[in-house]
Residue frames relative to the residue before (quaternion, step in Angstrom):
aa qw qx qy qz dx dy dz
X 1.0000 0.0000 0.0000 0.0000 0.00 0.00 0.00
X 0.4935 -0.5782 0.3703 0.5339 3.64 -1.28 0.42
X 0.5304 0.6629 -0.4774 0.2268 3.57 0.35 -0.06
X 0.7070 0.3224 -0.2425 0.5809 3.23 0.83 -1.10
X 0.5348 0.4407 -0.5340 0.4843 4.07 0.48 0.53
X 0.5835 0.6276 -0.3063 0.4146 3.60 1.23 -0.30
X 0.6107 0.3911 -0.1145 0.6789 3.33 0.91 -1.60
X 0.7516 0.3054 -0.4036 0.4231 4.09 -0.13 0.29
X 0.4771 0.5826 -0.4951 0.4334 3.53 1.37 -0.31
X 0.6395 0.5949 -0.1929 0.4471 3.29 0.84 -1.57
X 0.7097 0.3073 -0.4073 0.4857 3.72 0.26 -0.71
X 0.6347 0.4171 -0.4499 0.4699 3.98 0.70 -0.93
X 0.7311 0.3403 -0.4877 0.3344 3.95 0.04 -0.05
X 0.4331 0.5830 -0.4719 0.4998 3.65 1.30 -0.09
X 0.5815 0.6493 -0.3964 0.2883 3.94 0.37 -0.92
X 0.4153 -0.6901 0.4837 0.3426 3.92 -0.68 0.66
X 0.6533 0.4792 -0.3714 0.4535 3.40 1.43 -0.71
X 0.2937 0.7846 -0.4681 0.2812 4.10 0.68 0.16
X 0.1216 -0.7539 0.6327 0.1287 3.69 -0.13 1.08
X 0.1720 -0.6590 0.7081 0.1861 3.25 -1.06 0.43
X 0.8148 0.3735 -0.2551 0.3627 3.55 0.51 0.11
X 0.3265 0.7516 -0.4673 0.3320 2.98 1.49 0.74
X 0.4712 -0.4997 0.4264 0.5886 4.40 -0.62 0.73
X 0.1817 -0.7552 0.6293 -0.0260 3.75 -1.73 0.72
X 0.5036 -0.7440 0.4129 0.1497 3.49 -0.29 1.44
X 0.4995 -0.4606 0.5545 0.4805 3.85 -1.34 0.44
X 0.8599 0.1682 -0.2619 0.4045 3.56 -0.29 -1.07
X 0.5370 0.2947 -0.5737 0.5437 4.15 0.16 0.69
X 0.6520 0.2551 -0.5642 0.4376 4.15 -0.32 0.39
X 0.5522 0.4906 -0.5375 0.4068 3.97 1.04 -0.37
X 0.8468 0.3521 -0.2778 0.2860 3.54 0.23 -0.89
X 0.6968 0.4369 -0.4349 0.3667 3.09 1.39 0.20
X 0.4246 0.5360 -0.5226 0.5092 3.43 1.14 0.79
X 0.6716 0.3718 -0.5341 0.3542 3.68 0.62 0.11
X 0.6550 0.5437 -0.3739 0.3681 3.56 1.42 -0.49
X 0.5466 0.5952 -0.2699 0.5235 3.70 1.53 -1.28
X 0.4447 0.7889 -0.3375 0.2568 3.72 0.69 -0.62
X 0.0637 0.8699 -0.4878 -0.0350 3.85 0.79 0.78
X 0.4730 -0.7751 0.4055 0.1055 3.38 -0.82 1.49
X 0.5302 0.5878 -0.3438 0.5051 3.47 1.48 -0.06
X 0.5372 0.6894 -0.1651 0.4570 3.43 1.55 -0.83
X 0.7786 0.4008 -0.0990 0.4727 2.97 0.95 -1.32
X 0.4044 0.6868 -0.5855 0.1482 3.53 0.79 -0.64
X 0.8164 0.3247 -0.1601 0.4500 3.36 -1.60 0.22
X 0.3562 0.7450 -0.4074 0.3901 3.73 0.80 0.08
X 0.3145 0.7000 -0.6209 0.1598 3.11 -1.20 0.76
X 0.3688 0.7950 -0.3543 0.3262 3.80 0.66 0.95
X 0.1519 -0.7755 0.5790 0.2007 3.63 -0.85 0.67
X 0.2169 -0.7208 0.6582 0.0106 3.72 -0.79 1.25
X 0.0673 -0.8410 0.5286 0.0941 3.60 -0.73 1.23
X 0.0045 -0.8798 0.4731 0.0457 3.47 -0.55 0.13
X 0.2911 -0.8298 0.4760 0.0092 2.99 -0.83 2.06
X 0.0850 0.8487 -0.5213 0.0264 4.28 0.16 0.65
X 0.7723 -0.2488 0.0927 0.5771 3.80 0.36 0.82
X 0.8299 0.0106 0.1501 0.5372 3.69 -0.62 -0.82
X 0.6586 0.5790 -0.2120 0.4313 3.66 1.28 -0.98
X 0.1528 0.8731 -0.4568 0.0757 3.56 -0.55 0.85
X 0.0990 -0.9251 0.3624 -0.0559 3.39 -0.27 1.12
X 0.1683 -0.7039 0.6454 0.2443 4.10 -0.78 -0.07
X 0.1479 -0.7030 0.6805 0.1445 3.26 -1.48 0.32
X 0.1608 0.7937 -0.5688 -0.1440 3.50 -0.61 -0.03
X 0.3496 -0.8172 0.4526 0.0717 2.91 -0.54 1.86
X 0.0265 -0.7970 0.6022 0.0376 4.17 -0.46 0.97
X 0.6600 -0.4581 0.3958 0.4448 3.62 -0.74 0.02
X 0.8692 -0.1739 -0.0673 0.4579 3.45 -0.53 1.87
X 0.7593 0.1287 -0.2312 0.5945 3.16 0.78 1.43
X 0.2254 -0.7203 0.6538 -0.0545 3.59 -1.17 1.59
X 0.1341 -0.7562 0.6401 0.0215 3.87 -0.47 1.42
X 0.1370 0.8273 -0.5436 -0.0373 3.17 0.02 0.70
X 0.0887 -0.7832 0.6147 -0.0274 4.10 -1.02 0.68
X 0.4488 -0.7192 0.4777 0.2308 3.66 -1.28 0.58
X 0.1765 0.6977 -0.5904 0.3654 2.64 -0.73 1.80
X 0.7709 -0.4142 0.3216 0.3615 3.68 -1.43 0.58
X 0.0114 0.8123 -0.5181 -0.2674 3.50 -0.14 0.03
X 0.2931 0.6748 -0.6586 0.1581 4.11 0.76 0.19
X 0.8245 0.2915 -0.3146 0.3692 3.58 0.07 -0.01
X 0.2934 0.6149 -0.5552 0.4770 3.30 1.13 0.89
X 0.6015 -0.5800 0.4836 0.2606 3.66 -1.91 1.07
X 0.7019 -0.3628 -0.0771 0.6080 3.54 1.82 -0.07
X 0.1945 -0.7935 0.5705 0.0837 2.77 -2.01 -0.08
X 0.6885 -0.5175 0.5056 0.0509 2.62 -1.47 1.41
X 0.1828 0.7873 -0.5728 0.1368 3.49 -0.73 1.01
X 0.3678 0.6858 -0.5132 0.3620 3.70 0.16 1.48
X 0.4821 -0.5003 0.5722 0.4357 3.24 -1.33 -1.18
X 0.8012 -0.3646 0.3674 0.3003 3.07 -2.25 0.98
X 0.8341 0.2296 -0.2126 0.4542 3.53 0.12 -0.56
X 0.6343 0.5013 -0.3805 0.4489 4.01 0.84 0.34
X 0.5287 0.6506 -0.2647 0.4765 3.04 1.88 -0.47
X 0.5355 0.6773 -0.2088 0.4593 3.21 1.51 -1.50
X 0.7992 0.3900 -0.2434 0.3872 3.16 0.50 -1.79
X 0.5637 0.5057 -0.4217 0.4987 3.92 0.83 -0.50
X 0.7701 0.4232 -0.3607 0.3127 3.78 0.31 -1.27
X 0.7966 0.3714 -0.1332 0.4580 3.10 0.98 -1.66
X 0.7075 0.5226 -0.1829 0.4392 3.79 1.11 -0.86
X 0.0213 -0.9488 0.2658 0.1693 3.27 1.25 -0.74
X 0.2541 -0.7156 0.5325 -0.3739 2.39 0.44 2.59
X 0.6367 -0.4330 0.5513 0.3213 3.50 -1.18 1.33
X 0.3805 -0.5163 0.6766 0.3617 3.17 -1.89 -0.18
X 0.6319 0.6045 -0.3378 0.3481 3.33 0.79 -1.18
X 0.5776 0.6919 -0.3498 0.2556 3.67 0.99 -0.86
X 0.6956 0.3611 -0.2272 0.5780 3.40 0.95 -1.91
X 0.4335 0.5367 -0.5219 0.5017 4.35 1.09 -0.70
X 0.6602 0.5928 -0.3406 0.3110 3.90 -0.08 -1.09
X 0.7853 0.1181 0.0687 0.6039 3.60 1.20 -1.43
X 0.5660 -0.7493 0.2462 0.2400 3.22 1.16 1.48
X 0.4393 0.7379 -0.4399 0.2627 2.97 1.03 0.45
X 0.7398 0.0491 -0.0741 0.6670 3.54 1.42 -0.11
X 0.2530 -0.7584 0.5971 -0.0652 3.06 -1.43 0.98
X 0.0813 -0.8259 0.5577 0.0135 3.67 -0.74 1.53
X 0.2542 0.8401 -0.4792 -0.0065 3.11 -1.15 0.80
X 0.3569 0.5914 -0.5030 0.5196 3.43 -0.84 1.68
X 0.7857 -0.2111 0.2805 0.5093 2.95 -1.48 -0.43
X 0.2751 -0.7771 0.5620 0.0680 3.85 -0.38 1.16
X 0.5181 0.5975 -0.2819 0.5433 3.89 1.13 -0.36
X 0.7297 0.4819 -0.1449 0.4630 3.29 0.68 -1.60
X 0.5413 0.4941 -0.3769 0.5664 3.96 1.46 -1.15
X 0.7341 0.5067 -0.2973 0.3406 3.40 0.08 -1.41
X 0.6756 0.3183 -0.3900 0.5387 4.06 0.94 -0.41
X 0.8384 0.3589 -0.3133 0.2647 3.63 0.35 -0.60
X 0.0328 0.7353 -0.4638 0.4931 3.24 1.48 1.44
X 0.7916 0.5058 0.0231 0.3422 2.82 0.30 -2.09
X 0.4871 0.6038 -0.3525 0.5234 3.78 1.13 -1.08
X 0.7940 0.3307 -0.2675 0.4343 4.10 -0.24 -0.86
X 0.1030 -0.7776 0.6182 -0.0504 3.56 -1.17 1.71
X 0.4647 -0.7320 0.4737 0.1541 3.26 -0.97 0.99
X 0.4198 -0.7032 0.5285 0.2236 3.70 -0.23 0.43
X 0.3969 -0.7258 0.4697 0.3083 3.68 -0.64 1.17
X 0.6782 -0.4528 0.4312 0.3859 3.57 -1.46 0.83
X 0.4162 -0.6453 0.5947 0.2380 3.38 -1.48 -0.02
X 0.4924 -0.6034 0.5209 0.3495 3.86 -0.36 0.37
X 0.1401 -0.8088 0.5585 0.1195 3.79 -0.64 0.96
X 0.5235 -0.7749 0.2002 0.2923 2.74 -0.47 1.72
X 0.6052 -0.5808 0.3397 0.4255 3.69 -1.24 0.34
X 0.3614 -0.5995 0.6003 0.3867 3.93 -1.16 0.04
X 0.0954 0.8403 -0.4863 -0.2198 2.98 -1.72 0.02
């Protein structure tokens, strides 16, 4: 079920062994905004977030504790996100300016610029786990 793909994202990003720089796919950074997705964040939500990454195209529509997201055009999304899987990463999960990757064309926002700039913000990492001691 998606649940338990949910609850295992979450334990593998808790893991000490978790690269965060390993190369990261359009559709493993989509699903891990539906799992990273923090529902306190979201209250009051009600937005579509599109995102254009080479050939890959996607909608999100973000609702209070929970982003469905499905491939599809996003021009009629409130914005969109044009980059790659892993520059995306670094703004959502790394928190990186937007303006940086915008700065060195590596990503491009357009819409509601208020609306990019909170739903950055909406996706929480789970603290590491403590690796256990040798002895």
């Amino acid at each position: 079920s998606e649940t338990a793909i949910k609850e295992l994202g979450r334990c593998a990003a808790r893991s000490p062994d978790h690269d965060t720089t390993l190369p990261l796919s359009a559709a493993s950074i989509m699903l891990s905004f539906r799992t990273m997705l923090s529902a306190e964040l979201s209250k009051g939500w009600d937005a579509t977030i599109g995102f254009v990454m080479g050939p890959e195209h996607f909608v999100g529509r973000v609702t209070p504790g929970e982003i469905a997201i499905r491939r599809a055009d996003p021009a009629e999304a409130d914005v969109v996100f044009t980059t790659d899987p892993m520059t995306l990463g670094s703004v959502v999960y790394g928190g990186r300016p937007l303006a940086d990757p915008e700065s060195d064309g590596s990503m491009k926002v357009a819409g509601d610029r208020a609306l990019a700039e909170r739903f950055v913000r909406l996706f929480v990492l789970p603290p590491k786990t403590e690796r256990p001691a040798s002895s």
